[in-house]
N, C-alpha and C positions, 0 to 999 in steps of 0.2 A: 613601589613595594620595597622593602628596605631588607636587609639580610636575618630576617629575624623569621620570616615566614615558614613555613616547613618545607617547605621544598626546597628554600635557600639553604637551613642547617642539613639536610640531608645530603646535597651536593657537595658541600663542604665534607660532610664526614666520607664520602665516599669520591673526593678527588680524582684517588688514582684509577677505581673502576672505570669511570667516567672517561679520563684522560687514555685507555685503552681499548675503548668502543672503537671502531672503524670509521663513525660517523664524525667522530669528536679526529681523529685524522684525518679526514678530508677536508674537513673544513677548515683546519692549519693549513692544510697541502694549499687551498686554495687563496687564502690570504699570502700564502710563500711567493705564489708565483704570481699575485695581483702587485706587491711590492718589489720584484724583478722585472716587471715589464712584461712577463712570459718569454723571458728569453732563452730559459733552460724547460721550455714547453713546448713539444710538439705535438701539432693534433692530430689524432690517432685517423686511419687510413677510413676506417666506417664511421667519422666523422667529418669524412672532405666534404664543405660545401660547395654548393651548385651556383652556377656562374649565373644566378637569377639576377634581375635588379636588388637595388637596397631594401631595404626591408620598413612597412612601415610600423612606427609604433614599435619599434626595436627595441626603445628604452623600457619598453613597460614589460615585453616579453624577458626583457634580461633580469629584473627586478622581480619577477615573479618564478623566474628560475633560479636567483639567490635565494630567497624566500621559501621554496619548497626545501634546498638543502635546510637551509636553519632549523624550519620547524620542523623537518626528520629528525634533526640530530638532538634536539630538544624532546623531541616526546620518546625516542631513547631513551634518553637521561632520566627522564620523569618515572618512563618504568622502571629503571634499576632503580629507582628511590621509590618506589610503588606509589606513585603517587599519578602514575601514567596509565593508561586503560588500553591506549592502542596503538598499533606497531607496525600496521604494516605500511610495507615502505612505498612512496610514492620516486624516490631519487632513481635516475637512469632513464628518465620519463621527462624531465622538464623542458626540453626545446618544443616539448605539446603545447608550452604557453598562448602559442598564439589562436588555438581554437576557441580561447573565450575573451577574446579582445576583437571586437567589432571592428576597429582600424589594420585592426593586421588580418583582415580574411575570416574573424569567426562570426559566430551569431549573432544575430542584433541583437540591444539592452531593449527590457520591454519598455512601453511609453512613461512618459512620465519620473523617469525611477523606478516603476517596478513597487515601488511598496506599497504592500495591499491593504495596509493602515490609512493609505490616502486616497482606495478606490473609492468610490462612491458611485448610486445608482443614477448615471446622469445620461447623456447619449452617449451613443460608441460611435466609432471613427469607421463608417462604411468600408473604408477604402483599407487600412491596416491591420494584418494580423501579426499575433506576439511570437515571434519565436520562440521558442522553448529550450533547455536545455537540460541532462540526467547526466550526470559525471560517473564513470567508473571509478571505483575507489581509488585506484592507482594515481587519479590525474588530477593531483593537487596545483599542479602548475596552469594548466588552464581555469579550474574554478579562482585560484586568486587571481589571473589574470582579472578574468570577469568579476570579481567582487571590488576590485581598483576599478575598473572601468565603472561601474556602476555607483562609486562613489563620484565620483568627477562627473557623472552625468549627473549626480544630484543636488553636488555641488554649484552646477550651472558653468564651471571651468574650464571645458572642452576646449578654449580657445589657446590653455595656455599649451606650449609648447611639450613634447617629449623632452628635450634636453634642458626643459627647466625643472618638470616633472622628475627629472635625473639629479638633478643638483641636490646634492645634500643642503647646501645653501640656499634654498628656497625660502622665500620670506614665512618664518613661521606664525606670523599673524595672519597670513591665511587659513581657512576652517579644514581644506583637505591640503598641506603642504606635504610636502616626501615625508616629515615625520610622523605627521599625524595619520597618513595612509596606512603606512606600516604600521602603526600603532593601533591605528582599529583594526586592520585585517590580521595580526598577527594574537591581538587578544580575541577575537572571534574563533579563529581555529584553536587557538589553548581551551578556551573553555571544552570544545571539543573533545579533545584529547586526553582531558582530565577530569569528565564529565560535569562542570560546573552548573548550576540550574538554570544561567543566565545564558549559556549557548542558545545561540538563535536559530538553529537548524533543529534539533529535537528536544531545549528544555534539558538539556545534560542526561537522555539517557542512555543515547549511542555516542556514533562518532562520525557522524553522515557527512558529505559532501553533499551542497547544495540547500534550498530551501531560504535564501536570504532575501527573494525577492519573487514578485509573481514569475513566473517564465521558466523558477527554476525548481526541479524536484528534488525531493531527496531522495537518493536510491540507499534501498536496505539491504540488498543482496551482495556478494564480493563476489557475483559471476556475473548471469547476464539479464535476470528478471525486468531487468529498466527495462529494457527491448521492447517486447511487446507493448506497455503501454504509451511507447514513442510512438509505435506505429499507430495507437490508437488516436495520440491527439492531434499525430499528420491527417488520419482519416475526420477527425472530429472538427478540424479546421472547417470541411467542406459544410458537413453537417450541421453546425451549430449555424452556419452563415443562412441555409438554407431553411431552417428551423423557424429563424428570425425573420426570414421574409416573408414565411408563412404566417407567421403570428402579426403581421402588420409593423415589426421592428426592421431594424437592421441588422446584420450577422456580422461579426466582428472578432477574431483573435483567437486564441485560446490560453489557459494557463490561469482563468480569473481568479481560479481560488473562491470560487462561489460567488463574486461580484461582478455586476457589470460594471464595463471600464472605462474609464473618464476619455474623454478624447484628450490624444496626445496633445503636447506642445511643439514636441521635437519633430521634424519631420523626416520618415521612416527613410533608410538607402531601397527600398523595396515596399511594394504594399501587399507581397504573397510573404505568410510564413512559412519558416524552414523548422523541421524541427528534430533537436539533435539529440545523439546517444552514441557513449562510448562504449569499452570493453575492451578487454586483452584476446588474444589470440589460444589461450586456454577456454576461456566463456566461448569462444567462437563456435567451439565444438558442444555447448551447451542447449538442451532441447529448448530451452527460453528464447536463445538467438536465433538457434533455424525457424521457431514457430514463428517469428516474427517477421524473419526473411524473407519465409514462406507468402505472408498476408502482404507483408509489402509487393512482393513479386505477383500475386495476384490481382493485386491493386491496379499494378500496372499495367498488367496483361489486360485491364477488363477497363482498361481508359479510365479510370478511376483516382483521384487527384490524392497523392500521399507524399509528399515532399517532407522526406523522413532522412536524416541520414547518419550510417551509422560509423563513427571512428573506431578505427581499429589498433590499439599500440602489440605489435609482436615481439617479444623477446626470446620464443620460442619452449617457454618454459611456464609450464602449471603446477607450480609448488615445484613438486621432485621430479615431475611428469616433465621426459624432454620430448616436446613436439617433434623434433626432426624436420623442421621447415617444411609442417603440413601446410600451416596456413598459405603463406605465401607460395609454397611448390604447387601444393595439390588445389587446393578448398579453390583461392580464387581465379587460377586457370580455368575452373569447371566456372565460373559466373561469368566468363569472357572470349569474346571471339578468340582466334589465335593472332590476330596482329597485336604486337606489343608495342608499347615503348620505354625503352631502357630507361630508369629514373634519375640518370645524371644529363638527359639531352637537355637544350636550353631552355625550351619551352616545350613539355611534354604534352600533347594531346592526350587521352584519358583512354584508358584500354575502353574498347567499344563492347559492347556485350553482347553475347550472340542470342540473342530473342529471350533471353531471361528475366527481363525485366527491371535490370539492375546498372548502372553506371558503376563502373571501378576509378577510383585515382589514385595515386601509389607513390610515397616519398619517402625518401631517407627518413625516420625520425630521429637521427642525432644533429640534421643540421635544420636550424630554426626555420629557415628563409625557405629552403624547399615544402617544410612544413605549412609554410603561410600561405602558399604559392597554390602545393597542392589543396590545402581547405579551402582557397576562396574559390575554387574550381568547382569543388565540391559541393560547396555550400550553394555558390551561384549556379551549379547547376538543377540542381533541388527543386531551389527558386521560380527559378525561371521554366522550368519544364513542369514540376508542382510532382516532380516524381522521384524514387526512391534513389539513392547511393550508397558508396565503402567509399570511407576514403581509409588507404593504410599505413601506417606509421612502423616501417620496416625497420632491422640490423640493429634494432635499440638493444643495452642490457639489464640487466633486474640486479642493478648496484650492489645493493645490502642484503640481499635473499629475501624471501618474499615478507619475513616478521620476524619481530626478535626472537622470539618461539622457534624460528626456522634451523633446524640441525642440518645447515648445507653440507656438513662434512661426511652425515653419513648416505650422501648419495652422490656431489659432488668432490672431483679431484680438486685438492689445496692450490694447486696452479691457478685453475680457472675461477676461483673463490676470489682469488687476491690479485686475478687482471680485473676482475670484477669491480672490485673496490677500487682500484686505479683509472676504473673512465668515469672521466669528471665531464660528463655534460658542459653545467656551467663555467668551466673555464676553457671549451670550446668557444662557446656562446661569446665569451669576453673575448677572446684572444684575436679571433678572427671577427668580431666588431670592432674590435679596436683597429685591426691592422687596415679593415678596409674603410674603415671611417662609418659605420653604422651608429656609433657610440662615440659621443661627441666628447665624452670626459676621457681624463687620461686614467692610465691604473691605479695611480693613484688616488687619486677621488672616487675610482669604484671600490679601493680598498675600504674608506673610508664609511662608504654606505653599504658596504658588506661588517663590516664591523656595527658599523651603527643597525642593520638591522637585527645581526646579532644578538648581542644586548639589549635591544627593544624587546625581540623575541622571547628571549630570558625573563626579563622580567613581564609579559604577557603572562607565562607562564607561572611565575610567582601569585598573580593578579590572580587568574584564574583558579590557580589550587587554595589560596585562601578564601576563594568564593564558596568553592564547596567545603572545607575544613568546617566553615563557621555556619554553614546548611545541618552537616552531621553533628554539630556539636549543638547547635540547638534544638535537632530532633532527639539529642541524648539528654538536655536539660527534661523536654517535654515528659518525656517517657520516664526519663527517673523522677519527676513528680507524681505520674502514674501511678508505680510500683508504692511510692512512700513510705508508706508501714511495711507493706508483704518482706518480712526479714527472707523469706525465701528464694529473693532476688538476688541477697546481697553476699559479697563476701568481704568482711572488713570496712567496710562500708561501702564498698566501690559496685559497681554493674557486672554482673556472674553471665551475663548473657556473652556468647559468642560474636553476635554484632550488636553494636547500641543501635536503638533508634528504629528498630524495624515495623515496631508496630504506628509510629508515627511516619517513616517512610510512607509505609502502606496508604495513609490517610492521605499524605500530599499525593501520591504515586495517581490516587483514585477519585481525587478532586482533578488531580491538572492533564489526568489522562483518560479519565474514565467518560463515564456516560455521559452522549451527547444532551445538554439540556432540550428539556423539552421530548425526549424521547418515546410520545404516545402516552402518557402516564398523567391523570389526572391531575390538575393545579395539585388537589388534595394530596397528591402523592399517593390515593388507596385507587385499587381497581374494585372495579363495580362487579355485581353477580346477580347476575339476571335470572330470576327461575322462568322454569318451562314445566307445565304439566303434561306427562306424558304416558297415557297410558296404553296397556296391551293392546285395545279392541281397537285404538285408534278414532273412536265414536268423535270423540272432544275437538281432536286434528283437524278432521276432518271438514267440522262444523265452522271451524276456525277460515280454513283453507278457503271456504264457499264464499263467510264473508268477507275475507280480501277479494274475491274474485268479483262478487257485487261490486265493491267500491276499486275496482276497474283497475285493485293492483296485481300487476304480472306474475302468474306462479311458474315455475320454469327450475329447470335442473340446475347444479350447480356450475356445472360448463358453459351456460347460458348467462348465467347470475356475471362469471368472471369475466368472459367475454363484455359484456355490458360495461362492466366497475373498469375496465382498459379502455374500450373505446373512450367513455363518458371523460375519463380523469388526462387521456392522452389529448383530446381535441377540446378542453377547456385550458383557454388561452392563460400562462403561468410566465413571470420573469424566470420561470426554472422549469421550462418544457422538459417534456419525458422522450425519449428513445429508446424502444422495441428491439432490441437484436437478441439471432442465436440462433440454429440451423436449422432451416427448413419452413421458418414461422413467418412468410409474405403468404404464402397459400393455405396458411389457417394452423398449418404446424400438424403435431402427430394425429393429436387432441382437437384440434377445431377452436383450440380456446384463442387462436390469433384471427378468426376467420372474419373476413372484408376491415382490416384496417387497413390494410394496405390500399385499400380503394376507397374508404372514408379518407385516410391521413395523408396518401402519398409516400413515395418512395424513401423518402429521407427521416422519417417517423419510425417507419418499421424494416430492420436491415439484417438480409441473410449473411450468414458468412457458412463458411467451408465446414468440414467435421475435425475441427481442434479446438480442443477445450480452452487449452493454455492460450493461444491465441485471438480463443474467443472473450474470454475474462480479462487479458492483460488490454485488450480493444476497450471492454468499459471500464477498465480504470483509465486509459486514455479521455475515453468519453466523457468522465465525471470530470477531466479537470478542460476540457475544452467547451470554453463559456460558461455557460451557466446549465448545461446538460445535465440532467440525471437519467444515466442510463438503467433501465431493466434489461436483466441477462437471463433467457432462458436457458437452464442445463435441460437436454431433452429427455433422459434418463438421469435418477437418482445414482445410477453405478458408474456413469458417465463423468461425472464429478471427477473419479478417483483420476481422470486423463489431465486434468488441471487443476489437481488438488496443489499443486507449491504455488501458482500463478493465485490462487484462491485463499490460500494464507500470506500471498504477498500484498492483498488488499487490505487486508486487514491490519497488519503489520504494519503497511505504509502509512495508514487512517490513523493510528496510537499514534505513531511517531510524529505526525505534525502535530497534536492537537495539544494547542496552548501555543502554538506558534504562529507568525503569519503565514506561512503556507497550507491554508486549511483550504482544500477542494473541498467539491460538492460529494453526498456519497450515492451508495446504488442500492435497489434492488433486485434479488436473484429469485427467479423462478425453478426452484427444482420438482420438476413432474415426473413422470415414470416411476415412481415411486410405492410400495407395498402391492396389495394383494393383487391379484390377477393372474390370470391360465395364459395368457400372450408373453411370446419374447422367454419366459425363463427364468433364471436368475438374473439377465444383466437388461431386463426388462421389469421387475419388480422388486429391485434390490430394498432392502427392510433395515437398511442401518445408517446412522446419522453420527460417523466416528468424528466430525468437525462440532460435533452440536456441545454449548458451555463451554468447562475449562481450557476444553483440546483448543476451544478457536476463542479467546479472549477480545470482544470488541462487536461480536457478532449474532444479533438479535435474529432468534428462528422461531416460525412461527408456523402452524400447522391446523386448518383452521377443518372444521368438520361437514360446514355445510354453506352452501352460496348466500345466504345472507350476510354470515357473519366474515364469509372472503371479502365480499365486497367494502364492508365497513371496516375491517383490519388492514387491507389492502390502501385505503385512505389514511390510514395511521402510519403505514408502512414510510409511504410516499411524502409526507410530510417530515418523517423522520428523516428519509432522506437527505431531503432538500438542507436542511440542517446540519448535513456532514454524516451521517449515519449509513451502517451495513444492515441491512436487515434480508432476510432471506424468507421466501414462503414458499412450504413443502408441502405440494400437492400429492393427494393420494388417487391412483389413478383410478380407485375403484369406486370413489364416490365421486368423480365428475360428470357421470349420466345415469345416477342411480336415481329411482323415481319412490322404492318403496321400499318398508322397516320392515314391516310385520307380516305381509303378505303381498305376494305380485297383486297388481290390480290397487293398493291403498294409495297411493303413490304420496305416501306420508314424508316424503323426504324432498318433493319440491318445496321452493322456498320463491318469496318476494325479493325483487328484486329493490334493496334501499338506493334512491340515487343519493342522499347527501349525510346520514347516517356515518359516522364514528366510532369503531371500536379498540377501545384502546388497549396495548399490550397487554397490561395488566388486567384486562377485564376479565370474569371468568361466567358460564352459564351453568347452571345446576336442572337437570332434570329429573323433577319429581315424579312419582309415582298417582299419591292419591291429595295433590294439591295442598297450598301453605298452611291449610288446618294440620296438617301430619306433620310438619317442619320440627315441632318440638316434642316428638317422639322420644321416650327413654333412650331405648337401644339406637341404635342408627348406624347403619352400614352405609359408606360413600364407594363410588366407584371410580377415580380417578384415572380419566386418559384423555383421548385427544385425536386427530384426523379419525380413520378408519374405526379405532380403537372406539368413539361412541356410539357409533351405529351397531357396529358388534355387542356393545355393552348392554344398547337398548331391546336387542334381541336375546342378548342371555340374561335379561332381569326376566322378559315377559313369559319365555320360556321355562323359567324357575318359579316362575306361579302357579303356574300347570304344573310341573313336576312334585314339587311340594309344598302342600299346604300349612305344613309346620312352619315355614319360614312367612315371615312377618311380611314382605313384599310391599310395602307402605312404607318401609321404614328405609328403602335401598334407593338411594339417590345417587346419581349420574355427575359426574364433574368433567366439564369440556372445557379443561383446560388449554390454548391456545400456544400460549406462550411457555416453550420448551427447555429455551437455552439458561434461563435462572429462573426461581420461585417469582411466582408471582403475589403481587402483595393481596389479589383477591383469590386466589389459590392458599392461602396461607389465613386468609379472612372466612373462607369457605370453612376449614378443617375444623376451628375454632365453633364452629357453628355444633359441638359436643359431639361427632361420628368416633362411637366407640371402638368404630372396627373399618380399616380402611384398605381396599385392594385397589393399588397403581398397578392399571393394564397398557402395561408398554406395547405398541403395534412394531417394535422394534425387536431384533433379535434380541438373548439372551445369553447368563453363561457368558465366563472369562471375563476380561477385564471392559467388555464390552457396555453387557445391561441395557443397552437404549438411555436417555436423557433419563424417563423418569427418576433411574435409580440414582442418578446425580440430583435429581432434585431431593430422591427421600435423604440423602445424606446431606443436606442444607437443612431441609425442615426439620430436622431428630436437632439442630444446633439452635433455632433460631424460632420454633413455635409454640406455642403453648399445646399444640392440640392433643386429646386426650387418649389417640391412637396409639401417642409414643411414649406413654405414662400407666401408672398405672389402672387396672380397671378396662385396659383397649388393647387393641392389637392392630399389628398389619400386616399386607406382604405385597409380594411383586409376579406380576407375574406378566413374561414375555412369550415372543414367537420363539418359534425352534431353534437354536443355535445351529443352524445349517444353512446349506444354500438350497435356493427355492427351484424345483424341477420346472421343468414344461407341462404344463396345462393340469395341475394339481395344486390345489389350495392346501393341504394337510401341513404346512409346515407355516403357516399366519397363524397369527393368534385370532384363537374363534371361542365361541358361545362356551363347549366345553368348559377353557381353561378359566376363566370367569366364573363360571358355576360352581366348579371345585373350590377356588378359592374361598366365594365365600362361604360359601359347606362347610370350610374348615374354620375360618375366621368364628361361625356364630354355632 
């Protein structure tokens, strides 16, 4: 890239800002004293190393700690020339390199390379599972570690040396030489950093660490969210294995990314994996990391295999927030016996832990070698015990304050700001390998490939910002063809909009991020709409009801119906078996709706856990990416949610962000029950509101079905969605899983057949009419749209309002059991169209304030996007919800009931 790109002319115009950054001084400071030999360099006293052996794979750890300064100081620069997106700093962290290089003590690289472009469905390797690894943001030094590594194992090169690997002089007609390493991995993170489309980690929408290969995730969060689903795919390790042998396979790895994985070529330093996750010592104190602590410490306690382990870097500091040496004083004394051992002895045995469940190991993080020393401890111990650890990376400093954004001044003292900026990790790192002989070249030859990666860096950087320049510039062509004539765009000729390009953004945004294909929705793309005749006296139903019973099919409630549609869909053998978890549901759960799987499937099918939500949901996003798992999560109450509503939006979050990239896991679905009307428990037993449901939770299909036939056949749509990468959620209403009758106790017009191979697809909708398809093309027409509870209720206040008034047409009031909540559906939108002049959406959800329940996000889609003649002239509509309050004990007055239905349409005709 040549000086012409826009990030080049900007650098140029803003030299001297640049040349006054802090980062743009160190990194002088540090070429100053690579060409003195470090003779006017002394390494500072909490960077003494430890009298360990040599260190191996030193060379790549030092290169990967030159390499995290550069591209700090480069994406700096990038933001003062805006052309940089993020900032926050990884430097004062880099002697962490060695946690992601497998020769110095960290993870193993998955098989093969890892790229899951080259997985295929073939056998798996009984004996190996994958490691895994979730990078805290901060620890850009270890992720390149491992993205070098990874390239040299794909390379097939492992044989060549470290100190050739060092040589700037390497033959550069090799595919991965010093240059070209640096040059892939440093134009990988630029795209990153300057969101280009071509980044391989999310597609240029964040700025993740991680995602470059199977094994690795990308963590969304800047605290501690990775956690929990560590702990899951340590747990899922066991699970999938056992999964597999139950289904006549083999159990092997996790991290597939939805594929089964090829057998290795390489063969493993272990055949248990370990599976890792970082964080700083602020997240430490975050409810993500204790819930996770927690599951892994119960893991352990209950013999339970979770070889999890979590890294810890301490600088004492959470933004502004001064720890005060909690972590290390307080936090991990309480996870350990009281014998210690000081972390300068020469070989440190691992603080013991006093029945907690946890192994502690404990190093300097400024000096590398204790670093490596300590993780392979750690790691090996994981391994080989198959059970949880800390390891901690103490006495480190937070170099540059936490982002360029950060006003250290108005909480920190100028002194401590600017010792800050004077410890230079990396030329610790050099100083004291060079003097002991770790680092085979002299300083000057490291200056040399400090420079050189420099300027590689640079222009990475270049590379990547004209990738996206020439993305926005073409979405600015597209859109001003758009506009064309509309003079109302223009000024002068030029684009009056405040950003170009947005409405084609949006179109790529929702092609390369949006819905999973295939997601339940007919080839045709229309949902279907099934009518049902239904009337008051029930005569018809019932006659109905007799003949399935003749022809020998099962009529049964709908807690019966979904019981069936789990077992039936759990124990038919799948390369993408299902897994059952969530509290209480081995012995059939609150409901019964779990009841004897656990003695059809076995222990490993259907798995309790504790009452934490967070820890329950971050388990099946573990689950989903270990093997080929797709896990179902039941929440046991609807209000129960709100205990791991962040872990429940980090599913989803995490599902966008890879999709269109190779780290695409498998996805889940969520069972929320306890949900509306009912006299038990209260409000936090029949909670009536769905604030995740559409725009609040983007990614996340909710479906809410009315009655056990059509569970079961949506529940098969669900699950295939799934397996596809897909969130899909079904919201049971707890009042119709043992209801038997509409119209009157004794009709018991509300059991249903059970379908075993039947399909309902999201979009599908059902219309229940009144006096059968001769009345369909009635003038006037009233529809009633709603959904779970909200039909049954509906079908008791149409029949109730034929009795009450004979004025109203009653033939003409058709039912709409819309399923699908979270957007319009395209047979909900096909139904309306069907000329209903006058339309009442009966939301079973609260009402009032910004709330509404779904429907009223749906009316405000379909008023933009249908024809129907409700929202036009000649029609009308309205909404109408539950109580905007919370629901007492053992009183229904505050659900939407028959009443508020009747009114509406009273008023509507």
């Amino acid at each position: 890239m040549t000086a012409t790109s826009l990030l080049a002319s900007r650098r140029l115009a803003m030299k001297a800002e640049i040349a006054a950054l802090p980062e743009t001084h160190a990194v002088n400071a540090l070429l100053s004293r690579l060409s003195t030999n470090f003779n006017d360099y002394t390494v500072p006293s909490h960077h003494t190393p430890s009298p360990f052996p040599p260190l191996n794979s030193c060379g790549l750890s030092t290169i990967s700690a030159l390499l995290t300064l550069s591209l700090h100081s480069h994406s700096r620069s990038a933001s003062l020339c805006g052309l940089g997106f993020y900032t926050i700093g990884p430097c004062g962290e880099e002697a962490l390199a060695p946690l992601g290089i497998p020769e110095a003590g960290g993870v193993n690289l998955p098989p093969f390379g890892g790229d899951a472009d080259t997985d295929t469905d073939t056998d798996t390797d009984t004996d190996t599972d994958t490691d895994t690894v979730a990078w805290h943001y901060r620890h850009l030094s270890p992720a390149l570690g491992r993205s070098i590594s990874l390239l040299q194992s794909q390379s097939q090169s492992q044989s060549q040396s470290q100190s050739q690997l060092l040589s700037s002089s390497s033959s550069s007609s090799s595919e991965f030489s010093f240059e070209s390493l640096v040059s892939a991995v440093t134009l990988d993170r630029a795209r990153g950093y300057v969101l280009s489309p071509l980044d391989p980690a999310t597609g240029g929408v964040h700025c993740s660490l991680g995602g470059g290969c199977r094994g690795d995730f990308v963590t969304t969060s800047t605290l501690a969210s990775q956690c929990p689903p560590a702990v899951g795919r340590a747990l899922g390790q066991g699970v999938w294995r056992s999964v597999r042998e139950q289904q006549g396979g083999s159990g092997s790895g996790s991290g597939s990314g939805g594929k089964a994985k090829r057998k290795s070529k390489r063969k493993s330093k272990s055949k248990r994996g370990v599976h890792y996750v970082t964080l700083g010592d602020g997240s430490a104190t975050n409810g993500h990391f204790l819930s996770a602590l927690s599951l892994a410490r119960q893991a352990s306690h209950a013999g339970v295999k979770c070889p999890v382990v979590f890294g810890v870097s301490a600088n004492d500091l959470s933004i502004s927030y001064d720890l005060g040496g909690y972590f290390g004083g307080c936090f991990l004394p309480t996870m350990t016996s009281p014998m210690t051992s000081p972390m300068t002895s020469p070989m440190p045995s691992p603080m013991r832990d006093g029945g907690n469940g946890v192994e502690v190991f404990r190093a300097n993080g400024n000096d590398v070698v204790a670093v490596a020393e300590a993780n392979f401890r750690a790691v090996e111990y994981a391994r080989r015990s198959q059970s949880p650890a800390i390891v901690a990376f103490e006495k480190l400093r937070r170099r540059f304050g936490h982002a360029a954004t950060d006003r250290q001044g108005a909480y920190r003292a100028e002194e401590a700001i600017r010792a800050d900026y004077e410890d230079c990790v990396p030329s610790s790192i050099c100083s004291v390998g060079l003097e002991r002989g770790y680092i085979e070249e002299s300083a000057g030859e490291l200056k040399e490939m400090f420079e050189f990666i420099h300027h590689t860096t640079e222009r990475s950087f270049d590379v990547a910002s004209e990738e996206r320049r020439r993305e926005l510039e073409r979405r600015r062509e597209v859109e001003q063809k758009e506009i064309g004539k509309d003079t109302s765009y223009s000024v002068e000729g030029g684009y009056k909009g405040y950003e170009v390009g947005l409405e084609e953004g949006r179109r790529i945004m929702l092609e390369r991020k949006g819905k999973v294909k295939g997601d339940g929705v007919d080839e045709s793309g229309e949902g279907k709409i099934e009518w049902v005749t239904h009337h008051g006296n029930g005569q018809q139903q019932q006659q109905q009801q007799q003949q399935l019973k003749n022809n020998n099919k099962k009529i049964q409630v709908m807690r019966k119906n979904m019981t069936a549609a789990l077992t039936l869909e759990m124990s038919t053998p799948n390369p993408f078996p299902l897994v059952y978890i969530g509290e209480d549901v081995r012995h059939g759960g609150y409901y019964l709706v779990t009841s004897n799987i656990l003695k059809k499937l076995g222990p490993s099918r259907i798995i309790d856990f504790a009452p934490d939500e967070t820890g329950l949901i971050g388990a099946g996003i573990g689950l989903s990416q270990s093997g080929n798992i797709v896990p179902i999560v039941e929440i046991p109450y609807a209000k129960y949610l709100d205990c791991g509503a962040d872990m429940f939006q980090e599913a989803m979050v995490q599902n966008w962000l890879v999709r269109g990239t190779k780290q695409v896991g498998n996805g889940m679905v969520f069972r929320l029950q306890g949900f509306d009307k009912g006299t038990f428990g209260g409000n936090f037993h029949t909670h009536n509101s769905l604030p995740f449901c559409g725009s609040a939770s983007p990614g996340l299909t909710v479906l809410a079905y009315s009655n056990g036939t059509d569970w079961a056949r949506g529940f098969r749509a669900a699950v295939e969605y799934a397996r596809k990468g897909g969130l899909v959620m079904l919201v049971d209403c707890t009042d119709l899983l043992n209801e038997r009758h509409v119209y009157e106790k004794g009709d018991r017009l509300w059991e249903a057949e059970f379908d075993e191979d039947g399909v309902m697809g999201f979009d599908d909708v059902k219309i229940y009419n009144w006096g059968g398809e001769d009345q369909k093309m009635k003038s006037k027409r009233t529809a009633i749209v709603t959904y779970g509870n909200g039909v049954l209720t509906a079908l008791r206040a149409r029949s109730t309002l034929a009795k009450l008034d004979s004025a109203v047409d009653i033939n003409s009031i058709d039912i709409i059991d819309v399923p699908l909540i979270s957007r319009v559906s395209s047979g909900l939108r096909k139904a309306l169209e069907e000329d209903y002049g006058n339309v009442v959406f009966a939301d079973i959800c609260k009402g009032g304030g910004g709330s509404g329940g779904p429907l009223s996000g749906l009316v405000t889609e379909l008023k933009k996007s249908t024809k129907a003649r409700c929202f036009g002239q000649g029609g009308d509509w309205t909404c109408v919800n539950a109580a905007p309050t919370y629901n007492p004990l053992g009183d229904l007055s505050t659900f939407l009931n028959e009443r508020d239905i009747i009114d509406s349409i009273r008023k509507l005709n």
